[in-house]
C-alpha positions in Angstrom: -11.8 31.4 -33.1 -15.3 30.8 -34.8 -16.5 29.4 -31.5 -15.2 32.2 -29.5 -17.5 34.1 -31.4 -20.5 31.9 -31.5 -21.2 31.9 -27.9 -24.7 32.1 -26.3 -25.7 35.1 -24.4 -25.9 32.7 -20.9 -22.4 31.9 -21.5 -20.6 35.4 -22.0 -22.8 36.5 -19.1 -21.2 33.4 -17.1 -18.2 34.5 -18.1 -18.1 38.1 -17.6 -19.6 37.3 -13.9 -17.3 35.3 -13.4 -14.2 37.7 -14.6 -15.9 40.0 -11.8 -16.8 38.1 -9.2 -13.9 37.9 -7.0 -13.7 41.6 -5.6 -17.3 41.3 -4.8 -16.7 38.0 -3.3 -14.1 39.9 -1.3 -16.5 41.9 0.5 -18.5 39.2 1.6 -15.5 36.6 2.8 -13.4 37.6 6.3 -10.0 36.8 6.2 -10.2 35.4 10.0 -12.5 32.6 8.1 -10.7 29.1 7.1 -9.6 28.6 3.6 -12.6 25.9 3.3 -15.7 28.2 4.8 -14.4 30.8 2.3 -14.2 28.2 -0.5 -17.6 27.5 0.3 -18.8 30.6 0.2 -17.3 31.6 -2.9 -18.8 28.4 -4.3 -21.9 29.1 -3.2 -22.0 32.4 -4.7 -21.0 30.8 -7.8 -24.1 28.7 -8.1 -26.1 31.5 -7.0 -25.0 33.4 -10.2 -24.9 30.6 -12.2 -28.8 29.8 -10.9 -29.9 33.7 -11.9 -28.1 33.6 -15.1 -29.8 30.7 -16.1 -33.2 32.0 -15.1 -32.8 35.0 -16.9 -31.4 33.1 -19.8 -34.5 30.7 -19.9 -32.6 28.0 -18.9 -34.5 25.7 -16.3 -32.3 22.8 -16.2 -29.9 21.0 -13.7 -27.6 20.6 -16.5 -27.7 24.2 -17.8 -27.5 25.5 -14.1 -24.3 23.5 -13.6 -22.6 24.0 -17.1 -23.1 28.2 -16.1 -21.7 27.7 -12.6 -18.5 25.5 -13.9 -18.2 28.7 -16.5 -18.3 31.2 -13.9 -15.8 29.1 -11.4 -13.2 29.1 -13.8 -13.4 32.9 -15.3 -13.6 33.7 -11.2 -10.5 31.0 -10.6 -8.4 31.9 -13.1 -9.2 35.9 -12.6 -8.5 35.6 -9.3 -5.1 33.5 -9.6 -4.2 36.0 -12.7 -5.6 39.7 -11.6 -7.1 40.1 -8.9 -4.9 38.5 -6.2 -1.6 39.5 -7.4 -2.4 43.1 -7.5 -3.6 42.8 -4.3 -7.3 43.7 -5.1 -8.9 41.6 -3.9 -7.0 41.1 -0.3 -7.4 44.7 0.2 -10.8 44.5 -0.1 -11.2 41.4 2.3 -9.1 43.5 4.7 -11.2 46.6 4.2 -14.3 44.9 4.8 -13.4 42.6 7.9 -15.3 43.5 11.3 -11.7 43.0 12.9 -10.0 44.8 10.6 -6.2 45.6 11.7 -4.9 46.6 8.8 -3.2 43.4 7.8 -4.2 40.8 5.1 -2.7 37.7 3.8 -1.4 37.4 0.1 
């Protein structure tokens, strides 16, 4: 528990980022899109975060970058899988915000 407590600013950020990230992901991703172009977005997005967190943070290195992105792709994985996906969040959103929108989205 006493390193629950002891984190570093960069890393509750990465984190909390992360815990969010997959409804705003959502409006960015189509659902007409393959699973792997919408993995790679959202991991690109992911490194994007983790790059600006680190900035802010003061932290210039590769290392630093990637230990903030790994952070931020498992709160947005596990989020996802936990919360946002099964309450449908997140799909609706993707739906909402498709070009071809037809009212459908996958689950």
């Amino acid at each position: 528990m006493d390193a629950l407590l002891n984190l570093d600013n960069a890393t509750l950020w990465a984190l909390a980022v992360g815990f969010f990230s997959p409804p705003v992901i959502s409006t960015i991703q189509q659902s007409r899109w393959s699973q792997r172009t919408q993995a790679l977005v959202a991991f690109g997005f992911y490194l994007l975060v983790a790059a600006v967190t680190a900035y802010v943070a003061g932290l210039f290195t590769t290392g630093d970058i990637l230990r903030l992105a790994l952070l931020v792709f498992l709160a947005a994985g596990t989020s996802y899988k936990t919360l946002w996906k099964p309450t449908g969040i997140s799909p609706a959103i993707e739906a909402a915000t498709s070009p071809t929108n037809d009212g459908k989205h996958e689950a």
